[in-house]
N, C-alpha and C positions, 0 to 999 in steps of 0.2 A: 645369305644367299637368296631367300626367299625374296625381299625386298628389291633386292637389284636384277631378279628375272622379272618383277612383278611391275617392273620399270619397263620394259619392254614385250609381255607378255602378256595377254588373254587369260585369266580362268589358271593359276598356279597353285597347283595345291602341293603341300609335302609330307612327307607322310603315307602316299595315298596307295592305300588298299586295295589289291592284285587278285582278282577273282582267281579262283584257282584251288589246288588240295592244299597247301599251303599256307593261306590266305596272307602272303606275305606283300611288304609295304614295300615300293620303290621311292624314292628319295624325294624326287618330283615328278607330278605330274602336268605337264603343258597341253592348254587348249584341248579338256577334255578330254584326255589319251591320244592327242594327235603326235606328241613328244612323248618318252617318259627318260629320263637324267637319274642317272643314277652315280655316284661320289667313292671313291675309295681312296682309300690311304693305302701310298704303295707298299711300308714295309710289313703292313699285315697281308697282302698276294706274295710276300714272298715264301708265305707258309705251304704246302700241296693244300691242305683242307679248308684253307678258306679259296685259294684260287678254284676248287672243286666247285664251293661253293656259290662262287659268281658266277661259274660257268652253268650251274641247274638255276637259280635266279635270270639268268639271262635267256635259258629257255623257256623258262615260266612266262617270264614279261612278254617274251614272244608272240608264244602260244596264246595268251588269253586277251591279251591288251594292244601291245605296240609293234607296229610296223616300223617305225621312226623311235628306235634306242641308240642314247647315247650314254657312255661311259665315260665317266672324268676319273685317272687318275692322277692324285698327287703324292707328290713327292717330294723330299728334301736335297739339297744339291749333291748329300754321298750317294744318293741312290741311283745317279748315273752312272757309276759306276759297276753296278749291278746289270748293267746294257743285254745282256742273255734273258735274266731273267725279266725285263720290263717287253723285250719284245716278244717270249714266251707269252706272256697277258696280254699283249696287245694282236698275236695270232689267235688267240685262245676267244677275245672279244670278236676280231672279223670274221672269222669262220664261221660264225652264230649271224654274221649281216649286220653285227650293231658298227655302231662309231666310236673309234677309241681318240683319244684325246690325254694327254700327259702333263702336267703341268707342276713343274719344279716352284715350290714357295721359297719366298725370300725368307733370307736366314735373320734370323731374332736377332735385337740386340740384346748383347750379354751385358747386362751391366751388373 
C-alpha cells in the first residue's frame, strides 16, 4: 500500500506516530499530516470493542493531528451482508468528520 500512495504522493509515512496520551500509530501519514489513512478489516468492527476502539482513535487523530481523516474499510463479499452493521461503522466514522470508504476484496482462488 505504501508503494502505490507513494506513486502518487508527497512525504508517505506508515506507521506514523500520533502525538497524544496514547502515543498511538495511524496507518498512514500523507503530506506531513495534511492526510492521515487509516485501514481496517471489516470483520474485526464487527466486534463493540474494537469498533469502540476506532471510534477513541479517531478522536485522538483528530484532536492532535488531522483535519483531513480517512478510513478504509475492507471487506470480504459475505460481509455485505452484514449491511446494519457496516453502516453502523460508517455512521460511527462521519459523525467524528472523517471519510469512510468500504471496499469489498476480491475473493481468493481456492485451489
Amino acid at each position: 500500500m505504501k508503494k502505490h500512495l507513494q506513486q502518487y504522493y508527497v512525504n508517505v509515512i506508515d506507521e506514523y506516530g500520533v502525538e497524544g496520551i496514547n502515543a498511538t500509530k495511524i496507518d498512514f501519514d500523507i503530506g506531513n499530516g495534511k492526510v492521515g489513512l487509516e485501514l481496517k478489516i471489516a470483520k474485526s468492527l464487527f466486534k463493540t470493542a474494537n469498533l469502540h476502539r476506532l471510534s477513541g482513535q479517531i478522536d485522538d487523530y483528530m484532536k492532535y493531528k488531522y483535519s483531513n481523516l480517512i478510513v478504509i474499510v475492507f471487506g470480504e463479499k459475505h460481509h455485505t451482508s452484514e449491511r446494519a452493521m457496516l453502516t453502523r461503522i460508517q455512521e460511527k466514522v462521519e459523525e467524528k468528520d472523517a471519510l469512510f470508504y468500504y471496499f469489498e476484496l476480491p475473493e481468493r482462488d481456492k485451489k
